[in-house]
N, C-alpha and C positions, 0 to 999 in steps of 0.2 A: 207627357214628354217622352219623346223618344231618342234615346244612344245610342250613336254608332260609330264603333270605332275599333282599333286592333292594337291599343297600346295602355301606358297609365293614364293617360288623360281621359281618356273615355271612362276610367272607372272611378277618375277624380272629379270628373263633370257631372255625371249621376250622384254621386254622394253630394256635391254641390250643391246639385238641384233639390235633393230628398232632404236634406239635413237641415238646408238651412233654408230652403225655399218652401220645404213642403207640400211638393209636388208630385205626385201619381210616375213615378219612372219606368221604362221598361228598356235595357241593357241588351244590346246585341254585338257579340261578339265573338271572334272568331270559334272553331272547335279548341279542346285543351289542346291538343298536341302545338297548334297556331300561336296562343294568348300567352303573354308574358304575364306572372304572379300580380296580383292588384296591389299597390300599395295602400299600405295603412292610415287611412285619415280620417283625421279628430283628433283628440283628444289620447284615444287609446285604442285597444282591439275592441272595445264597447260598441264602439259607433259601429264598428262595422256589423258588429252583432244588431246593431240598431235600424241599422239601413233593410235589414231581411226580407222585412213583412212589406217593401218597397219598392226597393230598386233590386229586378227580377232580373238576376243573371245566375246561370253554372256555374260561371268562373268564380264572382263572388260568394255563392254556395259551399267552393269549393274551398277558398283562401280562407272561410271564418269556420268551418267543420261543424257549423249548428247551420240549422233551420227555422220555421214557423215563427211566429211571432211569442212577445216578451215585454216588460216593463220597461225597458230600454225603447222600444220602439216607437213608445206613446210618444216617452220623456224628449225626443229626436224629433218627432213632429209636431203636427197641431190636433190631436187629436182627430183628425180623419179620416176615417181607415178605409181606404179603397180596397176594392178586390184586386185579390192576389191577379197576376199576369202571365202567362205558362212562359217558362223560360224558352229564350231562342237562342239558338249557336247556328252562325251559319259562316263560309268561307270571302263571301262576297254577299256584300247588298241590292240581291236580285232584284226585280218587281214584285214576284214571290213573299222574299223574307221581308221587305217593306211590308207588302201586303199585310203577311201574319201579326207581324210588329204594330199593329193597326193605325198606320201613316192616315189613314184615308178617314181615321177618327182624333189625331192627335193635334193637338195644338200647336209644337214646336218640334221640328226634327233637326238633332246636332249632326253632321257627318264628321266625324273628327280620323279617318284614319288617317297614316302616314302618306298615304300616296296621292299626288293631288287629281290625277288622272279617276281614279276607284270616287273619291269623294263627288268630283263632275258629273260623271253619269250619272250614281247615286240621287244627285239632285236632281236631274234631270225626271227622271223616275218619280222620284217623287213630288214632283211638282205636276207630273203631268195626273198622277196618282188626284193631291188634292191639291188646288189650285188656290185654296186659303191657308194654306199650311206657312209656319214661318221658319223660315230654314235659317240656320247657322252652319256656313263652313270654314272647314279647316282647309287655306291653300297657303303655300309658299311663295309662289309667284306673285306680287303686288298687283301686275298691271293685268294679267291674264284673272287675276280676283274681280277688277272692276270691271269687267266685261263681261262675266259672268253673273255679278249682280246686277246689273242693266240688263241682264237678256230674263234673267227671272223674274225680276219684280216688272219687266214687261209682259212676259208671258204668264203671270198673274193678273195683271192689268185686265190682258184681250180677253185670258178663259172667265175670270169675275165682271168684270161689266159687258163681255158680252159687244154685240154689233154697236152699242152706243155709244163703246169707247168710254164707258165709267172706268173712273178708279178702283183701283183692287183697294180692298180696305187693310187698317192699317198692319193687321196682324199678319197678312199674308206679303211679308217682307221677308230679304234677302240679307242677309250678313255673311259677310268674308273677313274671316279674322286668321291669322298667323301665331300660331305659340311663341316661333321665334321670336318676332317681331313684340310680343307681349315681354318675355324673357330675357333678351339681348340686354334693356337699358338696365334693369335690374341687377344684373351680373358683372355689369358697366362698372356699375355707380360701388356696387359693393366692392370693384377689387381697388378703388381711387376715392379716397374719403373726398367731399365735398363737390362731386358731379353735381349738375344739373339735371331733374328729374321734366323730364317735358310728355305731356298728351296732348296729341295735333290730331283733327279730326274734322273733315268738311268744314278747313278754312278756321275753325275754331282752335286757339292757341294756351293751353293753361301752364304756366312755369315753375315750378317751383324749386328750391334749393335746400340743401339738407346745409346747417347750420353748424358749426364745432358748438363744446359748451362755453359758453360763459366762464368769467371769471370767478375766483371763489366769493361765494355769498350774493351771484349777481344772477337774477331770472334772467329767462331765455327770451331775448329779442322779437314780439310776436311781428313784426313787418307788418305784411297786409293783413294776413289773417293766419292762424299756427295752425296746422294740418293734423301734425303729430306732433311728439314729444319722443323722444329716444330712449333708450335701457339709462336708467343712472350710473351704469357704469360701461367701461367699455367693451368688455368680455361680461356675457349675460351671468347675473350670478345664481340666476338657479339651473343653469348650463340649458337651456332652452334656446339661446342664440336668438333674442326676441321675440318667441314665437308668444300662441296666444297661453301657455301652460307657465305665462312666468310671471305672473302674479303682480302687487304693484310695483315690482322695480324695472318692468318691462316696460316694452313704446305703449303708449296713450294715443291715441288716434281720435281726433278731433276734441279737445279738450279742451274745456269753458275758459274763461279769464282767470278765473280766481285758482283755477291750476295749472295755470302756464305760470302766473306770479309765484307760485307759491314752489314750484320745479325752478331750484337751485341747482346746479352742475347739471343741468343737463343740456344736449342738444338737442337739435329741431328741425322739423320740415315745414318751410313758410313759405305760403305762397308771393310770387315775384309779381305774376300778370298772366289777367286772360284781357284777352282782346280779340281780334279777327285778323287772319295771315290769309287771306287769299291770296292762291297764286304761290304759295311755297310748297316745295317743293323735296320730297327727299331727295340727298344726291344718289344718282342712280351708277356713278363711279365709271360711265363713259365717257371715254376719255381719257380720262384721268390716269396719267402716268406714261401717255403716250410721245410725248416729248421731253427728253428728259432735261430739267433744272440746269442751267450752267455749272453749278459747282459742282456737280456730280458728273460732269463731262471729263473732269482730272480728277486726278487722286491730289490730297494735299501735299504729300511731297513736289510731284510738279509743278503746280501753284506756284509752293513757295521757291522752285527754282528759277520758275519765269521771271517775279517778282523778282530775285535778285538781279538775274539778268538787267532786267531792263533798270534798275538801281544803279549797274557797273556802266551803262549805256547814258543815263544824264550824267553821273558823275565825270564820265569821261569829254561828253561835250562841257559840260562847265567849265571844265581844266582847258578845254583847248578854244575857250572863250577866253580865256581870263587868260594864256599865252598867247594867243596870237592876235584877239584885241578884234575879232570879225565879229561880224552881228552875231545874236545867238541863235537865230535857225538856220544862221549857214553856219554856225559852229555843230547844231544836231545834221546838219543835211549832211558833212565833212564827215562828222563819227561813223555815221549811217556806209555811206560810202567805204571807208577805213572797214567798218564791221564786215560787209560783202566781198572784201577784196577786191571791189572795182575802183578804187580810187589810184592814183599815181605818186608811185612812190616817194616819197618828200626829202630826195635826194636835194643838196645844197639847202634846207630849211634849218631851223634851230635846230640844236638835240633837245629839249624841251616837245618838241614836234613828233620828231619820230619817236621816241620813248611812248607818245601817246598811239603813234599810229600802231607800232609793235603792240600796243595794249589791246587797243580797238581789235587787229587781225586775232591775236588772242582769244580775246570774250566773241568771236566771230565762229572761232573753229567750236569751243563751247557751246555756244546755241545752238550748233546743228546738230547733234542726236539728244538735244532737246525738245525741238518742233517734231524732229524726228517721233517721240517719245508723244509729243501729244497728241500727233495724226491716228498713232497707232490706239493711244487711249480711247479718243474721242471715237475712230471706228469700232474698238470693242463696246463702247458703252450702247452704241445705239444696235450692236448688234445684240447685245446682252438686253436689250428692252423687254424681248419676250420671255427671258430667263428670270428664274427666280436669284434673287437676291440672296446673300449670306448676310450673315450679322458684321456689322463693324467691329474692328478690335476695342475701339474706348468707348464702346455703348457701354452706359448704364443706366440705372433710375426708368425702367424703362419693364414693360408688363409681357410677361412670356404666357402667350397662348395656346393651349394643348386642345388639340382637335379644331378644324375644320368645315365640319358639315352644317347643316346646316343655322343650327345654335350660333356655333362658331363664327361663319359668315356674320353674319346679324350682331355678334359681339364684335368682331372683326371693326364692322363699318361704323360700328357707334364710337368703340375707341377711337379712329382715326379722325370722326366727326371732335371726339373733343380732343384733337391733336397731341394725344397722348400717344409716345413710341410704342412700340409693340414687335417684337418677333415669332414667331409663329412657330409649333412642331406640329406638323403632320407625317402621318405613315404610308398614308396613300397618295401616289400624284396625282392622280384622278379625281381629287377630290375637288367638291362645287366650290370649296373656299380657297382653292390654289390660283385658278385664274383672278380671284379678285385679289386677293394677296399679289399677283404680278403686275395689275390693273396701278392699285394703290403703291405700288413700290415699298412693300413691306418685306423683313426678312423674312423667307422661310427659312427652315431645318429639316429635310425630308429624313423620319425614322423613326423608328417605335422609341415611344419617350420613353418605356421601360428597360431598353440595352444601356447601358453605361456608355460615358461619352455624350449623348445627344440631347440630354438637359446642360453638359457642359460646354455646347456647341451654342446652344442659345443664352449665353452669357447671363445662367441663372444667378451665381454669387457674386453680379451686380445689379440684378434685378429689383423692381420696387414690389413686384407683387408676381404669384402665380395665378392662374385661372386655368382649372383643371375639368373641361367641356365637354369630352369626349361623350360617347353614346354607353361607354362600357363603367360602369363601378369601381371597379377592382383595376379597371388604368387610370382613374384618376386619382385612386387612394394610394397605387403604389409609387404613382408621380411625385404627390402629394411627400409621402415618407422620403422617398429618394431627396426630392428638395430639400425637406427642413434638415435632411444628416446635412446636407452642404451647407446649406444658412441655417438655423435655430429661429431668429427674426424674421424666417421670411412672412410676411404677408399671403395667408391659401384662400381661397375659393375655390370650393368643388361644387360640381353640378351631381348629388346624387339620386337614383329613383326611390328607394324605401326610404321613408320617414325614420323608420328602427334603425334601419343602418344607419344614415347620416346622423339619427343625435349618438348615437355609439360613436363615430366615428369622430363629432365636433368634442364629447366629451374627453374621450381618450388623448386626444391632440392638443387640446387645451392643458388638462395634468402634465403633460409631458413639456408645452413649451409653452409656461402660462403668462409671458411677455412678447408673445407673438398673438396676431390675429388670427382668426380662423372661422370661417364662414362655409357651413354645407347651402349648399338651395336646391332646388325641385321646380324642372320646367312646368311640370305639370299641375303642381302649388300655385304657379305666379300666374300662369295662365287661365288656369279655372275657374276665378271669379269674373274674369271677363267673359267667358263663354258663355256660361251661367247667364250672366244679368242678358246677353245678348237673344239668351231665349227666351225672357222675358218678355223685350219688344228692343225697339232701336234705341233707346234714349242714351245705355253707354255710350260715353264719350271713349272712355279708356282708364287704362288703372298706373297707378305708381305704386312699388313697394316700399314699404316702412320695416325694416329688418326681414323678417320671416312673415310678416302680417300685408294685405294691401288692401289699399285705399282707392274707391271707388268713384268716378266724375260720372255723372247723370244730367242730362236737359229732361227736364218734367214740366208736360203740360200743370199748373196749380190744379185746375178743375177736377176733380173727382179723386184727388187727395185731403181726404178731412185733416190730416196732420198738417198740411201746409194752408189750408184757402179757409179765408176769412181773419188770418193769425198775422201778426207783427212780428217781422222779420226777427228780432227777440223771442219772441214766444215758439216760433216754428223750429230755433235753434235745439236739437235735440245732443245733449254733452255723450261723443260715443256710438251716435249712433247716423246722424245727419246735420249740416251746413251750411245754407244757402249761399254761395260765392256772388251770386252778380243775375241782375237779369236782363234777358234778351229783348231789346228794344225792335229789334230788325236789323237788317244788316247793314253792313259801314258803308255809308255812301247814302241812307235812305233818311236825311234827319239825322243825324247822329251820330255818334261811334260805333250803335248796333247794340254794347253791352255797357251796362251800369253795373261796376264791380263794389263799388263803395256806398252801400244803400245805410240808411239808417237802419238800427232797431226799431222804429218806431214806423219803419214803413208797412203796410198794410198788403199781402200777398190777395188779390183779387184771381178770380177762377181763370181769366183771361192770359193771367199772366206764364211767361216760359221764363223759369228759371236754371240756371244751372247751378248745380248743388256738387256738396263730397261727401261720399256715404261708405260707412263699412259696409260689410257682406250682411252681419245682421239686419244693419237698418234700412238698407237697398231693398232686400227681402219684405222689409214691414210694410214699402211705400209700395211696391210692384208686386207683392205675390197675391194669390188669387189664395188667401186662407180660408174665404169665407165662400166655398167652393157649393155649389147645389150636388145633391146625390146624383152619383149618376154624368155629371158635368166635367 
C-alpha cells in the first residue's frame, strides 16, 4: 500500500492500514519544513513506536525519535515482516516519486492530500503508471469525484482488457471519498443528542438512530437490530470520551442479545432500515434561499401593524353595516372608499355616519406610511438576498458554528438538512462556507471568534450547543473557554488534531464544568477507517460513529470468506467484531425489494450469496485483509 498525502490523515491512514490491517505501508510525504507533526494513534506513543519496522516515513521517524524494529512491532501486526522501504519526502507527487514509491508494484494507492487539483493529476499518473492499481482519493467536490471515477475505472477498463474491450478486474477500481463528508454527520449528531446517523451509497440506504437510555432497571430497546450500546454514563467515566481505552463502561459495538438485555441505563444505536433509495439525491443547496419566504419579506412589527389595520377596516365596516342597514360588501366597498378619501362627504347623513367616516379617513391617513414602510421593507429584503444575514434578537436553542471551510460547510448543510437553527462565525469573507451560508439563509457573524463581542453577537448565552470546527487548535480551545465563562452548561464540541491534546483538553473541561457536556473529535479519526477499508476493495458502504469509536457497513461477496459461507446466519454472527444486516437479492424492481433485511438465524449463507454486514475496524480487517500474504507478494 501506498500514502500520499500532506496532512494528519495521511499518517492516520497508514497507521490504519499497518495496525490493524497488516499491511506492507510506504508513507510519502511532504519535506519537514512542509509536514504538519503526526498525530498520536492507538492506544499510546507505543503504537507509534510499533508502526516503525512498517509504515516508512521521516516524518513518522521524526515524531516517535526511535527507530528499527521491537517487540511492539510483532505485537501491532501479524507477524509478517516485510522489508523495510527507503523512506520518501517529496513536495508533489511527481511520476518520479510515484515511481520510487513503487506504484507500479503496489496494490492500492491512497492520494489523500488537501488539494483536489494535486490529488487529480497524481491519479492520473498513476494510473497511467499501473493500470491495475486501485486507487482511493481524497476530493471535495462531489460531482467533479464522480467523473473522475468514471474516467478511471474506464481508463483501466481499455489499458487491462486491451482491444477486446474486457473488463478491468476488480482490484483495479476507483474510489472517491471526502473526509468532510465522512466527518460533518458525526460532528452533527454529536453537538444534538438523538440525530439520525444515515450511510447512502449507489442507491443503498442504511438508517439508523442513536437511542436516549431507558428507564431505570429497563434494557435498551434492540428495534431492528442494536449496532452499539453507549458509555453507561453520560460523561465517559474513565475520561476517554468513548474512545476504545475505556474499558467496559465504554460503547459496545455490535453486541449479542444477551448484552443488550443485560445493559440497563444505557443508550443505543439501532438500526431503523436499509432498503434501496434510487434516485435520491443530496441537496446540492441551489436555489435554495433564492426567493425569499413571505414572512421574512416584513419584519414582525409590520405584520402586526397591517394586521391591526385591516382589524380597524372590518370593524369599521361592521359598524357602518349595522347603522346604515346596506348590504355588507357595499358596507366594505363605502369604508374602502371613506379609507382613500374618495368617497363624498356624508354631509346631511346621521352623525352615527360621519363619526364613521371621520374614522375610516383616520385609519386612512395611518396606513399610508405603512404600505409606505413595507414597499420599502420588502425592496430591502430582496436586495439583501445576497447579503449575509445577522442573527435575530429572540433566537435561541439554536447551534453556533465556528469556522466555515470546508469541515464547516459539510457540518453546515447536515445541520440545516435536519432543520436545526444554526448561526455561524467566520473570519474570513472569502470563505467556501459564506456563500452557502447566504444560499441557505443562515446567520453569519463575520470575525475572529477570539475578540470579545463576536461569540456575543451570535447569541451564544442562548444557545443549545457550541461546535468549535476551525482548521486551528488553540481557536477552537480558546472559543471553547470564552463560551463556557458565559454559559458553564453550555454543550462543546471541538474538532481537535492531536489525540494528547484533545483528551487533555476533554479532561480538564470536564473537572472544571462536570455538569456540562463536552466532546473533542478528530477529522482524521472519523475518517480513516473509511479510507482504509476503501483500499482494501469497494465493498465499503460507509461508516457512522459510535462516540470516539466507528462502525463500519460492508457488501461482501460470501464466496471466499470461510467466516461467513456455509454458516447460519447465527453462527456467522461474530459479538464485536461482524453482523450480517440483510441480504441483496438484486435490485428493487427485479423480483423483489432487492434486500432481505430480516433473515433468520437459521438461514444458511451460501458462496453466491451478497450480503451486507456491520463491522468494526478489527473485524473488517479479519474478513478483507490479505494476512496470509505469500513472501515477496
Amino acid at each position: 500500500m501506498v500514502v500520499c498525502g500532506d496532512d494528519g490523515l495521511a499518517h492516520r491512514l497508514a497507521a490504519e492500514l499497518r495496525h490493524v490491517y497488516g499491511e506492507q505501508v510506504t508513507l510519502v510525504v511532504p519535506p519537514a519544513e512542509r509536514t504538519v507533526r503526526p498525530p498520536v494513534v492507538g492506544r499510546a506513543r507505543a503504537v507509534s513506536a510499533a508502526l516503525l519496522d512498517r509504515v516508512v516515513s521521516a516524518a513518522v521517524n521524526r515524531a516517535s525519535g526511535s527507530g528499527g524494529n521491537g517487540p511492539a512491532g510483532a505485537a501491532a501486526g501479524n507477524g509478517d515482516h516485510a522489508p523495510a522501504v527507503p523512506p520518501s519526502e517529496a513536495a508533489e507527487p511527481t511520476e518520479a516519486v510515484l515511481t520510487e514509491a513503487g506504484v507500479e508494484r503496489a496494490a492500492a494507492l491512497a492520494l489523500v492530500y488537501d488539494d483536489d487539483e494535486t490529488n487529480i493529476r497524481a491519479a492520473l499518473t498513476a494510473r497511467r503508471i499501473n493500470p491495475r492499481l486501485r486507487l482511493v482519493l481524497r476530493l471535495y467536490n462531489r460531482r467533479l469525484g464522480q467523473h473522475i471515477e468514471e474516467l478511471l475505472d474506464q481508463a483501466a477498463a481499455l489499458a487491462v482488457g486491451g482491444a477486446a474491450g474486457d473488463a478491468a478486474p476488480g482490484d483495479a477500481s476507483t474510489t472517491v471519498l471526502s473526509d468532510a463528508d465522512t466527518a460533518a454527520p458525526a460532528l452533527a449528531a454529536t453537538a444534538v443528542a438523538g440525530t439520525t446517523k444515515v450511510v447512502q451509497t449507489d442507491g443503498l440506504l442504511l438508517r439508523a438512530v442513536e437511542r436516549p437510555p431507558p428507564g431505570s432497571g429497563r434494557a435498551a430497546d434492540p428495534g431492528l437490530a442494536t449496532l452499539a450500546l453507549l458509555s453507561s454514563t453520560s460523561n465517559d467515566p474513565s475520561f476517554a470520551d468513548g474512545s476504545d481505552t475505556s474499558g467496559e463502561q465504554g460503547p459496545r459495538l455490535l453486541p449479542d442479545a444477551a448484552t443488550v438485555a443485560a445493559a440497563t441505563g444505557r443508550g443505543s444505536v439501532v438500526l431503523e432500515q436499509v432498503a434501496y433509495a434510487a434516485g435520491t439525491a443530496l441537496p446540492s443547496g441551489r436555489g435554495v434561499g433564492v426567493v425569499a419566504p413571505f414572512a421574512s419579506l416584513f419584519s414582525r412589527r409590520l405584520r402586526w401593524s397591517l394586521a391591526g389595520l385591516v382589524g380597524c377596516v372590518i370593524a369599521l365596516a361592521v359598524a357602518l353595516w349595522l347603522v346604515t342597514g346596506v348590504h355588507p360588501l357595499g358596507a366594505v366597498y363605502q369604508t374602502l372608499l371613506d379609507l382613500f378619501a374618495i368617497n363624498d362627504p356624508a354631509v346631511g347623513a346621521s352623525t352615527q355616519r360621519q363619526v364613521l367616516q371621520l374614522l375610516s379617513g383616520l385609519v386612512g391617513l395611518l396606513l399610508l406610511p405603512v404600505l409606505l414602510a413595507a414597499v420599502l421593507e420588502a425592496l430591502g429584503t430582496f436586495r439583501g438576498a445576497g447579503t449575509l444575514r445577522r442573527p435575530p434578537r429572540g433566537l435561541g436553542g439554536h447551534v453556533v458554528l465556528l469556522g466555515l471551510g470546508k469541515i464547516g460547510t459539510r457540518v453546515l448543510t447536515r445541520l440545516r438538512e435536519l432543520d436545526i437553527p444554526v448561526v455561524c462565525v467566520e473570519a474570513a469573507p472569502e470563505a467556501r462556507g459564506v456563500a452557502v451560508a447566504r444560499r441557505l439563509r443562515v446567520p453569519v457573524v463575520l470575525g475572529d471568534v477570539t475578540q470579545e463581542g463576536v461569540l456575543e453577537a451570535a447569541r451564544i448565552r442562548r444557545a443549545h450547543a457550541l461546535l468549535a470546527v476551525t482548521s486551528s487548535d488553540t481557536t477552537n480551545l480558546e472559543a471553547a473557554l470564552y463560551a463556557r465563562s458565559l454559559r458553564p452548561d453550555l454543550r462543546v464540541v471541538l474538532r481537535l488534531y492531536d489525540d494528547d491534546f484533545a483528551t487533555a483538553v476533554y479532561r480538564t473541561l470536564r473537572a472544571a464544568h462536570p455538569h456540562a457536556l463536552t466532546r473533542s473529535r478528530s477529522v482524521s479519526h472519523l475518517s480513516a477507517p473509511s479510507f482504509a477499508g476503501a483500499m482494501m476493495g469497494r465493498q465499503i458502504l460507509g461508516a457512522i460513529p459510535v462516540e470516539r469509536r466507528v462502525l463500519l457497513f460492508a457488501a461482501l461477496e460470501v464466496g471466499g470468506h470461510a467466516q461467513l459461507a456455509g454458516k447460519t446466519v447465527g453462527e456467522a454472527f461474530r459479538a464485536g467484531y461482524w453482523r450480517v444486516l440483510a441480504l441483496d437479492t438484486g435490485r428493487e424492481g427485479q423480483g423483489g425489494s432487492g434486500l432481505v433485511w430480516d433473515l433468520p438465524d437459521t438461514y444458511v449463507l451460501r458462496d453466491s450469496d451478497r450480503v451486507v454486514l456491520a463491522a468494526t475496524r478489527k473485524g473488517l480487517a479479519e474478513l478483507l485483509g490479505r494476512r496470509r500474504r505469500a513472501p515477496g507478494t
